[in-house]
NUKOLLO-789708 format. One record per residue (C-alpha): residue in one letter; x negated, z negated, y negated. Coordinates in pm, 1 decimal, always signed. Layout:
% residues N
[A, [X, Z, Y]],
...
END
This chain:
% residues 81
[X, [-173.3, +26.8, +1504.9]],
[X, [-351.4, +351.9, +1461.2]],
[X, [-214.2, +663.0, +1367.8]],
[X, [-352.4, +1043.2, +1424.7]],
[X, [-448.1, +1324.5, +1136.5]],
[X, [-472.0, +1653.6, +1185.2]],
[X, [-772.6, +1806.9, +1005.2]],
[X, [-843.5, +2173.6, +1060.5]],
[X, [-1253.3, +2260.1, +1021.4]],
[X, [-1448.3, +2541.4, +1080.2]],
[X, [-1576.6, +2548.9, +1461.3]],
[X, [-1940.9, +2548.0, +1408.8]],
[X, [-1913.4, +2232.6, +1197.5]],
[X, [-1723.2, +2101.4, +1454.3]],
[X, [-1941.9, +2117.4, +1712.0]],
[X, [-2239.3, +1987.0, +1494.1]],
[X, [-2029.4, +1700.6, +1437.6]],
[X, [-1959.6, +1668.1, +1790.9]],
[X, [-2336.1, +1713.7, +1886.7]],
[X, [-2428.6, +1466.6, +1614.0]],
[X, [-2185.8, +1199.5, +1697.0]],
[X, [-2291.6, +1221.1, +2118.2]],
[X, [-2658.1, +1187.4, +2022.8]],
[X, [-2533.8, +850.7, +1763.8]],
[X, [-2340.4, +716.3, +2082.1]],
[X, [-2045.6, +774.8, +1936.6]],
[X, [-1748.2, +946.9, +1951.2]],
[X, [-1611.7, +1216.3, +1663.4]],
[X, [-1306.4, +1010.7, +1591.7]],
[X, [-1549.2, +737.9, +1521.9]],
[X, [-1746.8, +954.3, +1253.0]],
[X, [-1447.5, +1046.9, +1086.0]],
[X, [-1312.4, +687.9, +1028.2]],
[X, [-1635.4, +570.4, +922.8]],
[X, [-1683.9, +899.2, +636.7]],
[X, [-1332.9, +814.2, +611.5]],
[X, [-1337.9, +452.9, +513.1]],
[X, [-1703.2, +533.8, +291.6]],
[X, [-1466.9, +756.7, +94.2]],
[X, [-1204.8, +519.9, +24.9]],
[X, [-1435.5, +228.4, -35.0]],
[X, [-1648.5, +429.4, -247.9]],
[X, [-1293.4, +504.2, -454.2]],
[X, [-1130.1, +211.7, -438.2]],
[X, [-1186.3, +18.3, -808.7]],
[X, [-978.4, -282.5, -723.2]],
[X, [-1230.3, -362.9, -440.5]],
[X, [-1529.3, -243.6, -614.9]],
[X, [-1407.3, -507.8, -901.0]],
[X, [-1346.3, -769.5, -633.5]],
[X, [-1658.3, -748.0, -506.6]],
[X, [-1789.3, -731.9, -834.5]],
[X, [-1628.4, -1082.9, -888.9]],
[X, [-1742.3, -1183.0, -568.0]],
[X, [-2114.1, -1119.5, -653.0]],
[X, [-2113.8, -1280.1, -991.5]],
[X, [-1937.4, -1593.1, -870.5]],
[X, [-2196.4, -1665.8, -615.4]],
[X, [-2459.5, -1665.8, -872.4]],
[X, [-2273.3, -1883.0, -1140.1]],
[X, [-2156.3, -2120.0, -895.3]],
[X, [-2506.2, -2266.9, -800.5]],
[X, [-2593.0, -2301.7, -1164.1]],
[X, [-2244.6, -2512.8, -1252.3]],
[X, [-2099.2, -2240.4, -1488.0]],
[X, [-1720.0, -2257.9, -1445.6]],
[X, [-1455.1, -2111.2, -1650.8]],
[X, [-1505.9, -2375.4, -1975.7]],
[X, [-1881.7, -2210.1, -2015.5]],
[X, [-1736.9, -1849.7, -1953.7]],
[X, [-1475.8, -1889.0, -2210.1]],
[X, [-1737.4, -1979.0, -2437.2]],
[X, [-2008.4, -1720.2, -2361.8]],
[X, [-1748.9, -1471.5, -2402.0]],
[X, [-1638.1, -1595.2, -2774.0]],
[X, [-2033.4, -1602.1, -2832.7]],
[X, [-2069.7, -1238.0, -2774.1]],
[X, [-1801.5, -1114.7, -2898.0]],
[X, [-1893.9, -1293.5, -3184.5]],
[X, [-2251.5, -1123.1, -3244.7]],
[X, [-2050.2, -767.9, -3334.0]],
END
């Protein structure tokens, strides 16, 4: 369920907003969620590192690297300091 913020702007940049978001097709409440959700996504580190995961995963997987090889990779570095 959605919920409703307040958030108290100047009125010129609300109307740019409001111009902006008419000539997008949207509405204003749909800008702000969007800038909204960029700013939390963009902050969030436990998604950034899940997607991080994510990413590598799909590029060991094809190549039949599981967690045995990564275990040893690791020890291999960390054994070249």
């Amino acid at each position: 369920m959605s919920t409703q913020m307040i958030v108290r702007i100047e009125p010129d940049l609300k109307n740019k907003v409001n111009r902006f978001a008419k000539a997008e097709g949207k509405t204003t409440s749909e800008v702000v969620r969007e800038l909204l959700e960029d700013y939390v996504r963009s902050r969030d580190i436990g998604a950034y590192i899940d997607d991080l995961w994510n990413r590598i995963g799909k590029k060991l997987k094809p190549k039949r690297v599981g967690p045995d090889e990564i275990q040893r990779i690791i020890k291999e570095v960390r054994g070249r300091k």
